[in-house]
N, C-alpha and C positions, 0 to 999 in steps of 0.2 A: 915742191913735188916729192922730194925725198922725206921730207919728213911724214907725208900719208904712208910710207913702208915702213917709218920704223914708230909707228904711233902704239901705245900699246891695244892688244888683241881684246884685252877685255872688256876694254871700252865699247865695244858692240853687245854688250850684257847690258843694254837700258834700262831694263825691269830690275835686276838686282844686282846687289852692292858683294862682290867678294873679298872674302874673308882667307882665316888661315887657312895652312894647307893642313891636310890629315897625312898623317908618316905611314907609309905602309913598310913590315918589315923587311928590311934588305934582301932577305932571302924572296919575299913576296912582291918586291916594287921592280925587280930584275925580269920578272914575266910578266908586265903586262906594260902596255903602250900609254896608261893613263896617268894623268895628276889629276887627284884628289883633291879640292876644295869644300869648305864649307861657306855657305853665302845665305843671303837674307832677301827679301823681295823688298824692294823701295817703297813707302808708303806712297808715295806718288804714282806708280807705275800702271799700269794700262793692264788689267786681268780678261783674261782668255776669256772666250764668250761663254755665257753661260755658267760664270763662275764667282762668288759673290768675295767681299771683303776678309782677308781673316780677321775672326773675332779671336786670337790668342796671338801670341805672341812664338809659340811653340808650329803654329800653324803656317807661319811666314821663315820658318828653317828650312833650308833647301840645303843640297849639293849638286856640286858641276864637277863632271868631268869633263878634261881640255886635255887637246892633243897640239901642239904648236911646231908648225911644217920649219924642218933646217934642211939643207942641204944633205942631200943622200939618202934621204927618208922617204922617196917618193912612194915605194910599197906599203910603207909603215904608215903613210898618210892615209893610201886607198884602203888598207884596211879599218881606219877611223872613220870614214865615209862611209864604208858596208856596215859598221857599228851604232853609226849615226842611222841608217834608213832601217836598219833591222829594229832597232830602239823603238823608233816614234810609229814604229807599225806594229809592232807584238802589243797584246792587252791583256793579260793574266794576273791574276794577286800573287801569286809567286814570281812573276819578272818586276825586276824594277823599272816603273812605270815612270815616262816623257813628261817632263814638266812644262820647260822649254828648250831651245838650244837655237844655235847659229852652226851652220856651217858655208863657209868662204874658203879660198884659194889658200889662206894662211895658217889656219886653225880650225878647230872643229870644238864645238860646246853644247854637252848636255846635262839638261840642269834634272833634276830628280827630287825625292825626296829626302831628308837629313836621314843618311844612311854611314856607317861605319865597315871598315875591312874586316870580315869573316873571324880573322887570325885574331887582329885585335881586340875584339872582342871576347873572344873565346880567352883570349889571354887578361883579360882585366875582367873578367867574370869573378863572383863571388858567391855563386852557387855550392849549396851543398852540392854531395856525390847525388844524393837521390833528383833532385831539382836539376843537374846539368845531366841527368843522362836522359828526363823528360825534356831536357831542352835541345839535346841532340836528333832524340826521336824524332821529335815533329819539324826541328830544323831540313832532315833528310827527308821527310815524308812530303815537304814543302819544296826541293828542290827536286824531287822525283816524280812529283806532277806536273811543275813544269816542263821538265823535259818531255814526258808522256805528253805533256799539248804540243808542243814544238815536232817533236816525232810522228804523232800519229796524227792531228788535227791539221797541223800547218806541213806537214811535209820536209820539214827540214832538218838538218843536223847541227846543231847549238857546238860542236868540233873545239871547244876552249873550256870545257867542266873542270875548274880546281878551285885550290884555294884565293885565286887572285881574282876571279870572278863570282866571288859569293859575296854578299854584303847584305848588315842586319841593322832595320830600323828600331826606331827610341824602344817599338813593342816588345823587341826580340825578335821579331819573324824576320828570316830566309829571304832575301831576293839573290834571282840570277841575272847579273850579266854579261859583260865579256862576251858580245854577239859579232864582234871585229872578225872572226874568222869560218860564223855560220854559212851555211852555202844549200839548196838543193836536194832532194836526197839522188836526184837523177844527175845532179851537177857534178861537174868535179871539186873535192877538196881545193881551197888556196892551199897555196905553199904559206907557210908560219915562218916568217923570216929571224924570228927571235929563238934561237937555240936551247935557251934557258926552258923552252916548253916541249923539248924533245922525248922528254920523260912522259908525258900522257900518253902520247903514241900508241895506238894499239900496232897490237904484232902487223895484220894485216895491211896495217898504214903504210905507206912510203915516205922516208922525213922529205920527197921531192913533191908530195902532192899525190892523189888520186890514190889506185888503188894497187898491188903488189902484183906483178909480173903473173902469177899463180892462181889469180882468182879474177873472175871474166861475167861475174855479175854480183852489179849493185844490191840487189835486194837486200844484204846484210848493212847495207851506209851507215845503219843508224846505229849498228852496234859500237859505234867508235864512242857513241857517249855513255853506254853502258859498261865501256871498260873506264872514261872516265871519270863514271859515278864513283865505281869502287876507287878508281884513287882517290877521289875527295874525303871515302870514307880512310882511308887509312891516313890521310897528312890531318885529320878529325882528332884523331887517339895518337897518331904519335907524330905531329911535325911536319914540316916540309920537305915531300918526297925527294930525295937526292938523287934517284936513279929508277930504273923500270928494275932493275934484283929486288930492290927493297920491299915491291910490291908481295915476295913469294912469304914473306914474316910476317902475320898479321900485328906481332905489336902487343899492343895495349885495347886490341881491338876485341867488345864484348865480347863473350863464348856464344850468346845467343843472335849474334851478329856474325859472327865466324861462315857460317855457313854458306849464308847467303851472299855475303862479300865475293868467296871464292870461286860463287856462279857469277858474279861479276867480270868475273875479271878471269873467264877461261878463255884461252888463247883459240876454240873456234866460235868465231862470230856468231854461226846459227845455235849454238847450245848457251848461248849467253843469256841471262835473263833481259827481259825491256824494262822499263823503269816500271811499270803499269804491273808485272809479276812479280817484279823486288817487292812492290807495296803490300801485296796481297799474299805473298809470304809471311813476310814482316807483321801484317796484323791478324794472322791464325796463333792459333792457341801460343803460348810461349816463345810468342816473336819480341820481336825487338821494341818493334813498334803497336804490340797490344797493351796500351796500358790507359790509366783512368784519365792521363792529360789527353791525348790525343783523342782521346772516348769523349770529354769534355770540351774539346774545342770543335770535333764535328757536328756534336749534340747542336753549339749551341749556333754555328752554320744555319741548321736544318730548321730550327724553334720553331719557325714560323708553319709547318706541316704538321708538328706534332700534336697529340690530340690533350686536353687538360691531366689528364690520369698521369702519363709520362710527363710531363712538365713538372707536376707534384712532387713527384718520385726524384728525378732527378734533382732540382734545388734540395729537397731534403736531404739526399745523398753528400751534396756537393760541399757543404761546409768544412767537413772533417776531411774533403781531402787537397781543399787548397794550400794546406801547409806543405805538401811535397810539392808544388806547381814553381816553376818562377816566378820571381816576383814582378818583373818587366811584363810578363805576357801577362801576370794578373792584371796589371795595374791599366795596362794603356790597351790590352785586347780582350781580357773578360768581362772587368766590370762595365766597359762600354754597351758590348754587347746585354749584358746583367742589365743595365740602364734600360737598352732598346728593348728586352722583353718586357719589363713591367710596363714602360708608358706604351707600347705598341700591341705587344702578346698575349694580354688576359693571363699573365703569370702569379697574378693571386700576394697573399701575404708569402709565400713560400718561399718566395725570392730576395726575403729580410733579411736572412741569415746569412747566406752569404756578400749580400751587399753591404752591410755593415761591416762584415768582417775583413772585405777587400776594402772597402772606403780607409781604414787606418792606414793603408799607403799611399793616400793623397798626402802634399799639402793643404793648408787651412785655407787658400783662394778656392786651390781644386775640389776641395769638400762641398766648402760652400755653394759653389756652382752646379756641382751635379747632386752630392748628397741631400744636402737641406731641403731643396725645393720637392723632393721624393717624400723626407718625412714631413713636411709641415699638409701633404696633400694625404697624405698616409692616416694624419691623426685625425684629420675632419670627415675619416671614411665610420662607418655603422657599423660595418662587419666585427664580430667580437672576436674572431682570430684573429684579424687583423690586429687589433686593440689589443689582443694580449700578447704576439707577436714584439707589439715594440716597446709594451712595458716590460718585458722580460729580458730585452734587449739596449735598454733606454743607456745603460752603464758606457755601450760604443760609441754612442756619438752625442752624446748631452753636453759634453766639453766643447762639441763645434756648436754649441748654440746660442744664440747671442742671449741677451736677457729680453731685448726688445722681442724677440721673434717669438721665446718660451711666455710670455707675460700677455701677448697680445694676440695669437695665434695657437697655439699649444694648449694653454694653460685653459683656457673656457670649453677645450673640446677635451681633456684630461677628466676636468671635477665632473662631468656628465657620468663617470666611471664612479664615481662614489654611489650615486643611486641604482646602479643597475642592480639588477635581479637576478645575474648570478656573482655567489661569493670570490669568484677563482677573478672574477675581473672586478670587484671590489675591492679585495687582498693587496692585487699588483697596484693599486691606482695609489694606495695606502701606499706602499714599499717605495713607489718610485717619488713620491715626496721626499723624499730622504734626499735625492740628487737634485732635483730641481729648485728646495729648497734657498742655498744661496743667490739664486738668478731671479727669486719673487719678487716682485717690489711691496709696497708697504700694504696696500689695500688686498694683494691676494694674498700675503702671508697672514698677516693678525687678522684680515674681516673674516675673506669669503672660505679660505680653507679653515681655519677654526672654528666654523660654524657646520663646517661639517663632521671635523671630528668629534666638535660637543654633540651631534647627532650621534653619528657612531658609535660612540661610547657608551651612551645613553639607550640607545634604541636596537641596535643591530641583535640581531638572534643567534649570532654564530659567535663562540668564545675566541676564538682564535683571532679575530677582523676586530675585535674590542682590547684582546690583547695586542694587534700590532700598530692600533690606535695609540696603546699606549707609547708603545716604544717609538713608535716616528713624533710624539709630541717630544718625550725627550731628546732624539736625537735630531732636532731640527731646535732644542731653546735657543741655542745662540744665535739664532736670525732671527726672532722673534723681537717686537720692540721691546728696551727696554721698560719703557711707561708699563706696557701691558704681562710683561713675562711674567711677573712673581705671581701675579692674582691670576694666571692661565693654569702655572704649575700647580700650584697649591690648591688648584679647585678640581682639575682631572686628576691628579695621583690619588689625590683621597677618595673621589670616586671610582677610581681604577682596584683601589685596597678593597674597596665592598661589593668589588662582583659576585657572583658564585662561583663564578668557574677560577680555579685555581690557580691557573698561569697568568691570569690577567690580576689577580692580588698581587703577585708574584712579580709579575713586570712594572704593576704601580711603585713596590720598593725598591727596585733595583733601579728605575727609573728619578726618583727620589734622592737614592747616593748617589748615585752618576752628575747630579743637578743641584749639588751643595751649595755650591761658588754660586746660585742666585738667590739665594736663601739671606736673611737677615740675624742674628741673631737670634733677636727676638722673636722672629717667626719660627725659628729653628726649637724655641722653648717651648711656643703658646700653641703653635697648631703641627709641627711636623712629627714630633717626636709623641704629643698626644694619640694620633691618629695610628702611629706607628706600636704606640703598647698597647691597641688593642686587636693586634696581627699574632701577639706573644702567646697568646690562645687559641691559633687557629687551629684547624682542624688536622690541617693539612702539615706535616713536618719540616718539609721544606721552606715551607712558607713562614713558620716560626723562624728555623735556623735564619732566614732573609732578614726579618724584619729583629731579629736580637742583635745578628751581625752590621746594621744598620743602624741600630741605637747605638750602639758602642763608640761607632765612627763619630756621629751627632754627638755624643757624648764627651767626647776624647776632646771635639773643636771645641765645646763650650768649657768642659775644665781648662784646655790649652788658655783659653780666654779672661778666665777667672783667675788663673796664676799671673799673668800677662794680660791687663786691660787695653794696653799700647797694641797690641793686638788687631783689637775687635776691629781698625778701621781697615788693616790691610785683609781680615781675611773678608769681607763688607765690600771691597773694590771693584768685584765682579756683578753686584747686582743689580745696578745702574750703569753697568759699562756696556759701549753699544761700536769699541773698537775693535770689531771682528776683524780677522786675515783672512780677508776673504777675495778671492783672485776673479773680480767681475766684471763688469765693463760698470759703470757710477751710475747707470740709468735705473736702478732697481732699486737706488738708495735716494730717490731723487726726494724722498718723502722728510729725507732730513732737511733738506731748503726749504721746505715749506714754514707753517705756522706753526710747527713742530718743534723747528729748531731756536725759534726764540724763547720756549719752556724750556728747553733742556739745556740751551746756554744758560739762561734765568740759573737755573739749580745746581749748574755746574761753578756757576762762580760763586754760590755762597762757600763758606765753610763747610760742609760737607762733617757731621757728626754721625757716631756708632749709633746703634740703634739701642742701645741701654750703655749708662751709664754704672759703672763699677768701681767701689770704692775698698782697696788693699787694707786700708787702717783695720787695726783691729776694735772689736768692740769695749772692750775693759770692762769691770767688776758690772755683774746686773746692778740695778739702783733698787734701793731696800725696801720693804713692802711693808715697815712697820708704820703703821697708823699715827705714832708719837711723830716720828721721824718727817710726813708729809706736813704736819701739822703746823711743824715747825716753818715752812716754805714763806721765804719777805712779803708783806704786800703788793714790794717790788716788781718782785718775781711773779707775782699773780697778776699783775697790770700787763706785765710785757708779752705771758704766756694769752691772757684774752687779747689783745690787740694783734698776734699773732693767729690768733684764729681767724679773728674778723677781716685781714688782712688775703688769707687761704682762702675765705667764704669770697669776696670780691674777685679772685681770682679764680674761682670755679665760674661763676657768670658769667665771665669775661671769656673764657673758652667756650660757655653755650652756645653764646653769639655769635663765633668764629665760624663760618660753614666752612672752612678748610682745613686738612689735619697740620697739626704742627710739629714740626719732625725735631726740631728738638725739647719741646715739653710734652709731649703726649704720651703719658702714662697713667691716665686715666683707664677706666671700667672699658671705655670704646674700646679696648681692643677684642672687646667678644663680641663687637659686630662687626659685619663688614668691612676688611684694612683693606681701603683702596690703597695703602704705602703712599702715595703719589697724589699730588692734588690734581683734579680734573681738570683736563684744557678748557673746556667748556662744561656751564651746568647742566649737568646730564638729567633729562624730562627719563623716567619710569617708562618703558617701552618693553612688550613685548614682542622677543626676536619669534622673526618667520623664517624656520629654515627653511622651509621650501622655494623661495622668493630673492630674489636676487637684493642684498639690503642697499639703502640709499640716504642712511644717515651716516652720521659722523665716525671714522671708521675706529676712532675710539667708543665712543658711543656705543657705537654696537656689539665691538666687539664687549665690551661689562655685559650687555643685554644677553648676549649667548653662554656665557658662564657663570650668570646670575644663579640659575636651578643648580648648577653642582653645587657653589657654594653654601644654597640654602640648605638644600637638603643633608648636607654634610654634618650644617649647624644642628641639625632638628632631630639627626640620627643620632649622634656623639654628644649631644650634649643636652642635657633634659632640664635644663635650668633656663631659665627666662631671660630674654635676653634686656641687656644694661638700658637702654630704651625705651623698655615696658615698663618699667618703674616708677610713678611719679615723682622726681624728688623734690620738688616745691610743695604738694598740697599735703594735707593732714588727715586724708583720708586712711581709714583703715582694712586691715583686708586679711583674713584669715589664712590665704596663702599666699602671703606677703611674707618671704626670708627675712626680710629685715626688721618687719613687723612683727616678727616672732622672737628677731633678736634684742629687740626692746623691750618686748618684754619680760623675756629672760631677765634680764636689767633690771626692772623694776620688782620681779620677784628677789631676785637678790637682794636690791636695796632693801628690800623691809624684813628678810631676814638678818640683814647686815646693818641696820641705820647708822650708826656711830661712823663707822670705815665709810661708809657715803658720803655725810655729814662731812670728813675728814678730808674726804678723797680732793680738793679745791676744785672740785667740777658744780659748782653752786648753783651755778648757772644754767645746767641740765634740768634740774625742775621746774624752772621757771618755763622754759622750752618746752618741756612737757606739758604743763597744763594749757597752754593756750592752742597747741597742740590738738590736743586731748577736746578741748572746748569747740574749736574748729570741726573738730571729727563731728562730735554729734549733730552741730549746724546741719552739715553736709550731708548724714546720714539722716536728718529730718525731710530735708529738700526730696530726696532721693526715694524717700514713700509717697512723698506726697505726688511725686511726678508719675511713678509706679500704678497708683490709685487712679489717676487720671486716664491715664492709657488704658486701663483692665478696664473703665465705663465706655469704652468702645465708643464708633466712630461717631459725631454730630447726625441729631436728627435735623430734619426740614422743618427749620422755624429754631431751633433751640436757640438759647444765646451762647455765644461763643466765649471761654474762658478766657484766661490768660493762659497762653502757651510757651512762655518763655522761659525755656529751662534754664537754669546756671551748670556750667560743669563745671 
């Protein structure tokens, strides 16, 4: 039996688990009858009707306040009991609202929402000055409507306004309560049996209760909490009031607060202002409480009346001035609301700005939850403000994006931007590659986005969208694969140098030095540095000084290289390297597991050689030209020099046959066609790329097929010599605009001004070569009329006999 009296009290808190206590300060815990707890709701527990599960974890934070009955305390109780009934019957957003509670013969419990003591807070705030005196305003303007409801609406007198009754949730916003000693306005005051709270007292009060000997009507009751408004504002600015003198020193209390204060708090009741005229002081011209916070948080109250015009107006305003706002009321009371206008209020793109700019005070669960799901519904919207809204914006929250969510959702409602039909939203779609770039996986960065910039580049009508083609090619190579990067850069820079328009030559060089380290040597001799002196004549000045200060750099590496051959492979390191630092979730790189990664293991473990080979020794004396002097050469020496040729000739065939380049002997003529650098993962079929069309070969494959034309056309512009392919070098045909065939016969005019020195030269061998040569030609050239002749008799009559048609080529 005895152990039911002394079991503990909280154990009738079934629904929730209590936790620590909250310390209110000494000076603050001596006036008031409560302990403070923080508690949690059981996940087992039994929720009120009507009310569903929390889905956070923030949502199951409660507080209890407990009063526990001792001896002698029985007043002290019954005021925990009027506390308790006045609690679970007020319903206002400025009172702190009944969660649950117990009240029994021994204790009293009510549970609320995770709220903090006034003081305390105020006291661990980290508010600028500007940001804590909008937090003051709307703190007071919060507690001054409730009173106003208590007063005018409910009839009563709230007789306990200070600082031991004020407490602020996770938001930052005001609740009152301390309703232990409300009463009536026709009632009598309780007597306050706590001394400590002798100090609110209005003049007109009795510390016995009721009303002063002198005054013989109620109708002023309610002034008692107007006088203890003004004290809360003064223990606000300077502390825990000590006495009712201290009240006549405003303090620390604003100059534009001063006034209205000392209406508070004049010693006759009827000249006193009500909470309801404090307010409407306070937000006229140059009150306390006119300013852009409290203008923004009524605004956004109201949203739901106001008409599209003002809604506009406001979110465009609003950005520039949430840096003076708190950040607690940002975080957990505006941008909620911000949320509720867009999915509910028809609040338009307008409402980007500042939702992005408050979302950087979440965590990354909290982002995710409410931010994400806003943009990924954002970007599959048509509206082109919309669209350019969050590419202009894309910098705020591209960090919270996963790569899954940007690759699979994002990313195919983005490229739709590359075709539209105004420039201003084809510019941003360009620019915001830049960020997205690390999160692409393998198929959107090398296929289907570089099919569009070989468009763009190629095709677009606006200079500027061609020049920033260029630059987001350069600065996105290092995600680009390696297989494919050298023959990407090397085919838009060069096309980028032959615009017209002058910033996009401009940016193709500067694009070019910035993009060394993927450069080969050899590339660096045969195509970058060619392409580049013919910029040293432009028209344009600028563009000269680019592209001389350019060659220097290029120049500089290759002499560096030539002093130092040990060199060529460290500075070579970078353009097959595919180790980016790159901070991303692995799913966008997944392309390297594929069939990809047993090529580029293959390549990695060989020896890995410079792209030219260089030889320090010096060359020594020329070898002498005197005809005596050759003449003399061993027959030895003439044996070992033919079998070496014949030797060279077998190894030239033996590379014809090769379809693959071979990276360390390929120094052949090929490199004036097409350097794939890299041998194909697969044999690539001739395809013409459909940029309009979503492609569906190999995403090597196609990506060569999309920057096929820049490279041809590069060839055909810059360079007017035939390419190494067009050559027969096996037949003996002849050809008047044939180089080589002209260099023969340079040769042979020589020889027969020179016969002896021919004769001499131990090339004996050369004539023989030539006349069979020579013999073949005309074979060939007989064939070739004959076939001529046959065509010009035009096509078979009906009935004729039919020839031989079999041509030889």
């Amino acid at each position: 039996m005895w152990g039911f009296f002394t079991r503990d009290p909280t154990k009738d808190l079934v629904n929730f688990e209590i936790q620590e206590q909250v310390q209110f300060d000494p000076q603050i815990q001596e006036r008031t009858i409560w302990t403070l707890n923080n508690c949690k709701r059981k996940s087992s527990s039994v929720l009120p009707v009507g009310t569903s599960q929390p889905q956070q974890n923030q949502d199951s934070l409660y507080s209890v306040f407990s009063f526990q009955f001792r001896q002698g305390q029985e007043n002290l109780f019954q005021s925990a009991k009027n506390a308790f009934k006045r609690t679970k019957m007020l319903r206002h957003p400025s009172i702190l609202m009944f969660q649950d509670g117990i009240e029994n013969d021994k204790s009293v419990f009510i549970v609320t929402e995770r709220v903090q003591p006034l003081f305390n807070y105020l006291r661990e705030s980290k508010e600028n000055d500007a940001q804590r005196l909008n937090e003051i305003s709307w703190g007071l303007y919060q507690i001054a409507t409730a009173l106003n409801f208590i007063n005018s609406d409910c009839k009563l007198v709230h007789n306990n306004v200070n600082m031991s009754s004020v407490f602020v949730n996770r938001a930052g916003e005001w609740k009152l309560l301390g309703l232990e000693y409300s009463h009536g306005i026709q009632d009598q005051a309780p007597y306050k049996h706590l001394t400590t709270l002798d100090c609110y007292t209005s003049p007109e009060k009795s510390p016995l209760g009721g009303l002063n000997s002198n005054q013989n009507a109620r109708q002023h009751e309610s002034g008692a909490d107007s006088w203890a408004l003004g004290c809360l504002i003064w223990e606000i600015f300077n502390g825990a009031l000590p006495n009712v003198n201290a009240l006549k020193n405003p303090g620390q209390i604003p100059q534009r607060l001063v006034q209205t204060y000392m209406a508070l708090i004049n010693p006759s009741p009827e000249k006193r202002l009500t909470p309801s005229k404090f307010v409407n002081l306070c937000r006229q011209s140059n009150g306390f409480m006119n300013n852009h916070f409290i203008d923004t948080l009524l605004f956004l109250e109201e949203i739901q009346i106001k008409d599209t015009n003002e809604k506009t107006k406001f979110f465009t305003e609003l950005t520039n001035k949430l840096d003076d706002f708190p950040s607690q009321l940002c975080k957990y009371k505006i941008l909620p609301q911000l949320l509720q206008a867009y999915e509910y209020g028809n609040a338009g793109s307008s409402v980007l700005a500042p939702l992005f700019k408050l979302g950087k005070l979440l965590d990354e669960n909290e982002y995710k939850k409410n931010i994400i799901p806003v943009v990924v519904k954002l970007f599959s919207s048509t509206d082109r403000t919309t669209r350019m809204r969050l590419l202009s914006q894309l910098h705020l929250f591209v960090e919270h994006l996963s790569a899954s969510i940007i690759n699979d959702q994002i990313f195919p409602h983005i490229c739709l931007g590359f075709n539209d039909s105004n420039p201003a939203i084809r510019e941003g779609t360009i620019r915001s590659m830049v960020l997205l770039a690390p999160k692409l996986n393998y198929n959107n960065i090398n296929v289907e986005l570089m099919k569009h910039f070989a468009r763009l580049q190629a095709q677009d009508d606006q200079g500027m969208i061609r020049t920033n083609t260029t630059v987001c090619i350069g600065k996105i190579a290092p995600y680009i694969n390696p297989q494919l990067r050298q023959r990407i850069l090397l085919s838009a820079f060069p096309k980028a140098m032959r615009d017209p328009f002058p910033l996009s030559r401009l940016s193709g060089i500067i694009a070019l030095a910035n993009t060394d380290r993927f450069y080969t040597l050899k590339d660096i001799a045969t195509k970058v540095m060619p392409s580049l002196c013919c910029l040293t004549v432009d028209p344009e000045k600028d563009v000269r000084d680019e592209a001389f200060k350019t060659l220097k750099q290029f120049m500089q590496k290759l002499e560096k290289v030539s002093d130092q051959p040990e060199l060529a492979l460290d500075l070579e390191k970078d353009v097959q390297s595919c180790n980016l630092d790159l901070k991303n979730e692995t799913s966008w790189t997944s392309w390297a597991m594929t069939s990809l990664s047993s090529k580029m293991t293959g390549y990695k473990n060989k020896n890995q050689q410079p792209s030219i080979a260089l030889n320090t020794q010096p060359l020594g004396p020329p070898p002498s030209i005197n005809a005596a002097a050759k003449s003399e050469t061993k027959p030895e020496e003439k044996k070992t020099d033919e079998a070496k040729i014949e030797v060279f000739k077998e190894e030239k065939k033996i590379e014809s046959i090769n379809s693959g380049w071979n990276f360390e002997e390929d120094n052949d003529w090929k490199d004036l066609e097409d350097d794939d650098q890299m041998e194909p993962l697969e044999p690539i079929a001739p395809i013409k790329a459909n940029l309009s069309t979503k492609s569906t070969v190999n995403p090597t494959n196609a990506s060569k097929s999309d920057w096929s034309e820049w490279t041809n056309s590069f060839e055909d512009e810059t360079n007017q010599l035939p390419k190494a392919s067009s050559y027969n070098w096996s037949s003996s045909q002849t050809n008047d605009d044939d180089i080589f065939n002209n260099l023969v016969k340079d040769v042979k005019i020589n020889e027969k001004k020179n016969p002896q020195s021919s004769s001499s030269s131990g090339w004996d061998s050369w004539n023989d070569w030539s006349d069979s040569k020579e013999t073949k030609k005309q074979e060939r050239v007989k064939k070739q009329t004959e076939n001529k002749q046959k065509i010009a008799a035009g096509p078979l009559k009906l009935g004729q006999k039919k020839t031989n048609m079999n041509f030889e080529f």
